[in-house]
N, C-alpha and C positions, 0 to 999 in steps of 0.2 A: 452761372450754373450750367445752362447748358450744353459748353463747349467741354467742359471737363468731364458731366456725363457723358456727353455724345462720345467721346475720346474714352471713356472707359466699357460703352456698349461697343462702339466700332472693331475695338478690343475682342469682347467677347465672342463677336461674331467671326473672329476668325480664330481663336478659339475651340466654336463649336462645328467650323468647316473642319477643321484639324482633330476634330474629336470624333470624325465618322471611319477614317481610316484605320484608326488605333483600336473603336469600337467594334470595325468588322474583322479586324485578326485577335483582340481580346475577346470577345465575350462569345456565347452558343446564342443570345438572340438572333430571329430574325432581321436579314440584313435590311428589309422595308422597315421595321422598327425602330433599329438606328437612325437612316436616313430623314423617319418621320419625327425623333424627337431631335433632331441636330437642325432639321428646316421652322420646326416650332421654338428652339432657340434662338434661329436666327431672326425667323420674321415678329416674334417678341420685342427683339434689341430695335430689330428697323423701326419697328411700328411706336415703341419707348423715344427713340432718336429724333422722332417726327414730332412728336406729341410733348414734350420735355415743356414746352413754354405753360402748357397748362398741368395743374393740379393733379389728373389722373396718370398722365405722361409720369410722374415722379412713381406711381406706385404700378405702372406698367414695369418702372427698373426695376422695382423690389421684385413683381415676378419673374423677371426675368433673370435675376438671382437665384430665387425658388430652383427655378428649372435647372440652370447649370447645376445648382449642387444636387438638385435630386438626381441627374445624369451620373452619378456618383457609384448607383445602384448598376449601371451596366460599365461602368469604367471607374474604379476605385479612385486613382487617383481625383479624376473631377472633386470630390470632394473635397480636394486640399483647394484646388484650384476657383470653386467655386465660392469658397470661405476668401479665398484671398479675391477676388473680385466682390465679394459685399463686403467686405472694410475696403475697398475702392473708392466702390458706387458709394460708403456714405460718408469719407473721408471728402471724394469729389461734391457732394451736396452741401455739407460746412462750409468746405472750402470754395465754392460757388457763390453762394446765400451769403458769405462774409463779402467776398466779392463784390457782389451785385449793390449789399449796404454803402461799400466803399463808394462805389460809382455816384451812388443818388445821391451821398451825403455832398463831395464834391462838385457837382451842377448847381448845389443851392448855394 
């Protein structure tokens, strides 16, 4: 589980490096505002990536799903983008979690 999440945040985080450029020729906010919700993206996904082996780690991804799609609001597309990384994130968690069964059931 969490090579494939780590592989779907790593993902996002370049992403929301890619989302500050587009951000400050699309939108009239302030360009510190961009900058401040693309660095709160990223250190979301880092701090998710770190944390994955325990219980809160998993629901660090979901916020950090949150965020991308709410990022939506200053770059329309995000929206699309954001949707399509949370059926990622919980396609990669099934398909982790079935994984991991695999593994344990094979050692015994």
């Amino acid at each position: 589980m969490r090579t494939l999440g780590s592989s779907v945040l790593a993902f996002e985080i370049i992403v929301s490096f890619l989302f500050i450029p587009v951000a400050l020729q699309e939108s009239s906010i302030n360009n510190s505002t961009i900058i401040a919700i693309s660095l709160t993206q990223i250190f979301l996904a880092i701090f998710a990536m770190g944390t994955l082996s325990k219980k809160y780690g998993i629901y660090l991804g979901y916020l950090t799903q949150i965020v991308l799609i709410g990022s939506g609001f200053v770059v329309s597309w995000m929206f699309v983008l954001g949707l399509i990384f949370l059926g990622l994130w919980i396609a990669a968690l099934r398909i982790g979690r079935r994984t991991d069964e695999l593994k344990a059931s094979n050692k015994t």
